[in-house]
Each structure stands twice: as structure tokens, then as C-alpha cells.
N, C-alpha and C positions, 0 to 999 in steps of 0.2 A: 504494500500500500504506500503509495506517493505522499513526503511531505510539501504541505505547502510552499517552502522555499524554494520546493523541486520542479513545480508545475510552473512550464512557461506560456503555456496552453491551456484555453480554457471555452468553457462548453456555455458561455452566458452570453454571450450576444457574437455574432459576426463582425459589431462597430471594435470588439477587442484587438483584433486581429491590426498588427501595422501596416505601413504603406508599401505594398509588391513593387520587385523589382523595376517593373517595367515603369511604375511611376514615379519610384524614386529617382532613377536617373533620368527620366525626363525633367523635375524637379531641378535637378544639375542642368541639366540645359538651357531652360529657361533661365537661370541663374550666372549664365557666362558671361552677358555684357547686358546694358541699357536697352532697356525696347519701350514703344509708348504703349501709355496706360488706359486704363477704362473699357481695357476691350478693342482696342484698334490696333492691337499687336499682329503678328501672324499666326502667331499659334490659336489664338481665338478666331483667327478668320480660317483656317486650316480643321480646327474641330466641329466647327459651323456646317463646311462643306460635307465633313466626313459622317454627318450624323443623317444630314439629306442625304447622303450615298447610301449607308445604311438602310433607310428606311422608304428608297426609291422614290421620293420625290421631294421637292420643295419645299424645308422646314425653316419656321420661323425661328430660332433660339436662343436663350437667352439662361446665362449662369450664373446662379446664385450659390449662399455659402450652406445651406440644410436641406435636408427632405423637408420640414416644417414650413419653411418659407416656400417651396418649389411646389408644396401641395395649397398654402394657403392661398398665393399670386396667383397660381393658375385659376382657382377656384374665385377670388378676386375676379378676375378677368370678363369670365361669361357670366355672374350674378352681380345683381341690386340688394341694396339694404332689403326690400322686400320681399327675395324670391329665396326658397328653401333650397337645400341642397340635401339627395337620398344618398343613404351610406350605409354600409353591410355595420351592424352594432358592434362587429368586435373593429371596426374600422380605424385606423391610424388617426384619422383625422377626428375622430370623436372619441378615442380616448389618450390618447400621448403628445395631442399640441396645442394644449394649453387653452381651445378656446382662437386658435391662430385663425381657424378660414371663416368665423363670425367676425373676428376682430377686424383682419382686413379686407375681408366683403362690407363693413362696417352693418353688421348686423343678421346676413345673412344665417338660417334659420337649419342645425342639422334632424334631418329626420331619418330614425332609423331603420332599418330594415333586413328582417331574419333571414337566414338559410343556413344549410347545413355547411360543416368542414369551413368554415367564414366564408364561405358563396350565396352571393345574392340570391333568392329567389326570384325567378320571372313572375311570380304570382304574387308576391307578396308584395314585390314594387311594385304591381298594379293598385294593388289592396290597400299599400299607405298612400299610392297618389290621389285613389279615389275618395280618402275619406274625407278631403275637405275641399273642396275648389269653388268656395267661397272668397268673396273679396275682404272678407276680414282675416284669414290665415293668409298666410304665407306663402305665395306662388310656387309650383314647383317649377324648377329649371335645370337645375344640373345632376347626373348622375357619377358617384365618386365610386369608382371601384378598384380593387386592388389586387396588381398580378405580379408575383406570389400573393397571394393572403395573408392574413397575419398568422394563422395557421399553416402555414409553409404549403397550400394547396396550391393548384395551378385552375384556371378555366379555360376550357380546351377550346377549340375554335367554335364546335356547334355550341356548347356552355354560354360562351361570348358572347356570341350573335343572339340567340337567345334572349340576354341581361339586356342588349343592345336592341335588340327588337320592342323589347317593351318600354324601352325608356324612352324610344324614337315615338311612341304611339302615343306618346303627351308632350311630345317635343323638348327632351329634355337634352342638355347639352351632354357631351359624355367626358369625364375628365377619367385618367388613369393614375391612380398613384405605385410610379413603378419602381420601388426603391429596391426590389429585387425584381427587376423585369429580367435581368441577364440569366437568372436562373431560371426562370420561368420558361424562359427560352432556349436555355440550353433539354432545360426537361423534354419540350414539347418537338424540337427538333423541325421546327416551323422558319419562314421568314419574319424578320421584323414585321413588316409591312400588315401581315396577314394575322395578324393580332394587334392590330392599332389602327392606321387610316383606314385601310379594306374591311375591316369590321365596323367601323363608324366612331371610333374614336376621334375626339376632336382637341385635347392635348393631352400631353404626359410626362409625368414628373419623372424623368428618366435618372434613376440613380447607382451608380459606380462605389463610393464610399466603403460600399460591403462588399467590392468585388478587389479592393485594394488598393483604391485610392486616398489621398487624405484629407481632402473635404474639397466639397462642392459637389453640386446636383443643377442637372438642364431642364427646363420648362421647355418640351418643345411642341411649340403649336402646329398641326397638320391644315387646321384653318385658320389663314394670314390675318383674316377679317378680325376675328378676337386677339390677335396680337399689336391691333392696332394702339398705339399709346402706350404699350407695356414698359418700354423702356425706363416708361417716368414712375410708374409705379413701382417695377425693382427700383429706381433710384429712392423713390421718396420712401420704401419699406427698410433703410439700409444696405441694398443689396446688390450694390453698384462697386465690384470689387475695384479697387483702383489698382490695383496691380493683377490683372487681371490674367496674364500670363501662367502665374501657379495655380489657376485654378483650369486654365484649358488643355495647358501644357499635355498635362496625364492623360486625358482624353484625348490625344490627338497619338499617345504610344501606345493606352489601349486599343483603341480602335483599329488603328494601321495593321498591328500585329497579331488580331486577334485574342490579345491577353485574358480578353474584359470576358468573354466566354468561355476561355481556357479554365479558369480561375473558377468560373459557377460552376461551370462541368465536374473539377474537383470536389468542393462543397457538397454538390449535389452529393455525388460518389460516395466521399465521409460519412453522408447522414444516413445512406441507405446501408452503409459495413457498420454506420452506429445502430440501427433500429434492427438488422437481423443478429447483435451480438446479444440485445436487448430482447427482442423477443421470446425468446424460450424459458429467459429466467423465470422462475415462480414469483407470483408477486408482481409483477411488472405489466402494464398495461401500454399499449400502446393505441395512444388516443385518435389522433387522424389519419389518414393516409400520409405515407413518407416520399414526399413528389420533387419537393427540392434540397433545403440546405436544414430543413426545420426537422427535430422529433420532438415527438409532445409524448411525455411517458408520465402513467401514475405508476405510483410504488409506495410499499408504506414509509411513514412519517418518519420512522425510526431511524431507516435507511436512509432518507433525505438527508437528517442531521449528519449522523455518520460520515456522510460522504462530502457535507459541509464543514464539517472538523476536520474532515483530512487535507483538505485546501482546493476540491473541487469547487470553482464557483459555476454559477446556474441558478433561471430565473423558476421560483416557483409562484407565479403571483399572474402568469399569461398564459390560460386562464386559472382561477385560482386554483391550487390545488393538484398544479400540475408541472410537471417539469420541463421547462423549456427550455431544448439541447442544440443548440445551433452551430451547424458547422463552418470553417473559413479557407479562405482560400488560404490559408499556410495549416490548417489541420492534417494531420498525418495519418495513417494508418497505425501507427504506433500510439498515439496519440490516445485513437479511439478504443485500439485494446484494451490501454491500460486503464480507460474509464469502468469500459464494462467489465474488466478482473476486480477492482473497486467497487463498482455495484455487488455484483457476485458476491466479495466477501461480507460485505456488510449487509446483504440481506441472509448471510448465513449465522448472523449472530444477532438476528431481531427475534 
């Protein structure tokens, strides 16, 4: 059993994980001489192109410093103080930012909405859109989904369209918050394209951070119309990096080289050698499907601690009750065994 001074690796979030090589030495390069600021550099006009290649057509985009702000601005974007925004209940943006996409939609309204494994229901967003379309509620306008889930699911193309079809039938905008989109993609073995504009997406928080970057995330709009004026609002939100170089830089040595995929594809890998090392033990439940970099295991209490005294960290509070083991692009194989020999003992002495 591992002490904690020993563990340099750990199973509590993907944000643990430091910055992969590929964007640390791009980090170095942008750092060799003078370039102008605010985004008029090359490397920002170089990762701009690359993300329209990516996603085969013409994106508007625009880099800020969180997933928080890249979910809230966007959502900002296509809503009024007056119009509501639907979101799956265990949603990022209703429960880990603060209040961000009411704050600056300045008021905009979240309403929830069930389905299983954190996917939307087509029925069910019909069901909360219908229940009030009164001019005293809150208009409904934008639909906020998220690919991975926060249960590390994926929605598969016909899933999509689906979510998509029904939110189109009350003309709702569609925002994606894709803070593990690389993974979702590496899972589904799809093109960008074909899970984002070609499904009716109309923008998306496209985020890297968790694939080995060291901060920033792209709002990229598929529709120019609602990007119209955004510049001023990442400005007036903070979000106007002035040196804006170290935040495109990475993205422009992910992309080129493939890294940004390389890296989920591993992830993903980790979490499915984590969830069949896991599976068999006595005790140990495993809660969602294992699609990308996420496992959600119950186990009893006893063992949690256990394995918290020995210096494993790991969140159990998402959803409560539960373990959530998330793996990174620098998680090993090695890594992962010696978690689950770790579980193993200590549910041998509960």
C-alpha cells in the first residue's frame, strides 16, 4: 500500500494532471522573443485557422482563461435577461459556476432537466419547455448540453440529434459545453463536424485544459450571427488575455500534431483498465457506463476512508456518495494497478 508522499498521481480530477509535453514546449516558443498582444499575434491567428480546419468550416473564435467563463459568454451570447436557459440537472453550469451564465446573461433563468447517465431527455425537455410559455416566466431559448457529461457519458450521434430535434421544435439555441469534447471524440470515433454544426449545434465551449494544457478554453461559434459583438463582451467579462500568445500557442501544437486526441484516447484507455480492475471486486459498484476518462464506483464507507488515509485522493461528493475516479493524460497503467491492489486491500479489512 502506497504512502502519500509516494503518490505522484492521483485519481480526483483530470485538472490535477500538469501541462503535456506538447504544450509545454510550445509555451517555450511563444516565449522566445516579442510578438503583439491581444490576440493579433500569429499563433492566435494560426489556432483560429486550425480549429475551422478541424471542424470543416468557418468558425468564429474566441479564447478565454476557464471553462466557467467559455460556458457562461457563450450562453451570454444567444440569451436576454429574460429568456431561460435548459440544462441536464447534474449540468456544469448549474452546479460548479457559481451562478456564472445568470450572472452574465445578466439574469438569464436555469431550468433543469432529467435523464439518465447525465443525458438529456428528449421528453423531458419537451415537458419542462411546455410547462410555462406564459409571458410572465421566462422564455425558453437556449439549450446547454454536455459532451462528455459530467458522468463521463458520451451522446452518440442519433442521442444528439434527438436532444437536438426537440430543442429545435421550440427554437431553442443549442450551446455545447465541451470541456471534455476530445474525449468524447476520441470514444465515438466520429468527425468533429458530425457532432457539433451537422447536428445543429450553434456554439461550443471547446476545452483542452484536461487534455494537457495549462489554461484556456475556445468559445467557438458555428453561427457568425451570434458572435456578432462578442469581442466586447470577453473584453468587458475580463477575458481579453493580453498576452495572448500563451494561451493559443498550445493549441496550435495540439492540434497540428494530433496531441489533443492522443492524450483523451489514453484517458479514455486508463479508465476502462480502471473500471474492469474494479469491477469484480466484492463491494464495489460500478455506477455509469465507462465511455471516456470518468468511473463512478460505490464501495463501502470504510474503504473510502482507508484509501483516503493512505494518500489516494478522489472526489466523493459527484454524485454524493460516490467515487469519482478520473483519469489523465499522464495516468499510467501502473498507476491504475496500484489503485485497484489499494482498493482490494482495504476492502479486505472492512
Amino acid at each position: 500500500m502506497k504512502r502519500q508522499s509516494q503518490i505522484r498521481r492521483h485519481f480526483a480530477s483530470d485538472n490535477y494532471a500538469g501541462i503535456c509535453p506538447e504544450a509545454f514546449a510550445a509555451l517555450a516558443d511563444a516565449n522566445c522573443a516579442h510578438a503583439r498582444s491581444y490576440g493579433e499575434d500569429h499563433w492566435t491567428e494560426k489556432a483560429n485557422h486550425l480549429i475551422s480546419e478541424l471542424f470543416e468550416t468557418k468558425c468564429e473564435v474566441f479564447f478565454v482563461f476557464s471553462g466557467t467563463a467559455a460556458n457562461s459568454l457563450a450562453l451570454a451570447a444567444v440569451c436576454q435577461s429574460y429568456h431561460s436557459i435548459l440544462c441536464h440537472e447534474s449540468a456544469h453550469v448549474e452546479v460548479a459556476e457559481c451562478g456564472g451564465p445568470e450572472f452574465f446573461s445578466n439574469g438569464a433563468k436555469l431550468l433543469l432537466v432529467p435523464g439518465a447517465d447525465g443525458k438529456i431527455d428528449p421528453t423531458a425537455l419537451a415537458r419542462v419547455v411546455q410547462r410555462r410559455l406564459d409571458v410572465h416566466y421566462p422564455k425558453p431559448r437556449a439549450l446547454s448540453l454536455t459532451q462528455a457529461t459530467e458522468m463521463g457519458t458520451i451522446y452518440t450521434r442519433t442521442e444528439l440529434q434527438a436532444v437536438v430535434t426537440a430543442a429545435r421544435a421550440y427554437d431553442l439555441r443549442i450551446h455545447m459545453d465541451g470541456a471534455r469534447f476530445a474525449n468524447a471524440l476520441a470514444a465515438l470515433g466520429v468527425k468533429p463536424r458530425e457532432i457539433t454544426w451537422e447536428a445543429g449545434v450553434d456554439v461550443l465551449s471547446f476545452g483542452l485544459t484536461k487534455n494537457g494544457l495549462a489554461v484556456g478554453e475556445a468559445v467557438v461559434f458555428f453561427d457568425a450571427e451570434l458572435a456578432r459583438d462578442f469581442e466586447y463582451r470577453r473584453k468587458q467579462a475580463g477575458q481579453l488575455a493580453s498576452k495572448m500568445r500563451f494561451l493559443s500557442a498550445s493549441w496550435v501544437a495540439m492540434l497540428e500534431g494530433g496531441a489533443w486526441l492522443h492524450h483523451a484516447s489514453h484517458a479514455n484507455a486508463m479508465a476502462t483498465r480502471l473500471a474492469a480492475g474494479l469491477q469484480p471486486l466484492p463491494g464495489v459498484d460500478i455506477v455509469f457506463p465507462v465511455e471516456t476518462n470518468a468511473v463512478f464506483a460505490r464501495m463501502p464507507e470504510a474503504a473510502v476512508a482507508a484509501l483516503h488515509q493512505t494518500g489516494w485522493r478522489f472526489y466523493t461528493h459527484v454524485p454524493a456518495g460516490t467515487c469519482r475516479l478520473m483519469c489523465s493524460w499522464d495516468t499510467t497503467a501502473e498507476d491504475v494497478d496500484e489503485f485497484v491492489a489499494d482498493v482490494k486491500l482495504c476492502l479486505s479489512r472492512v
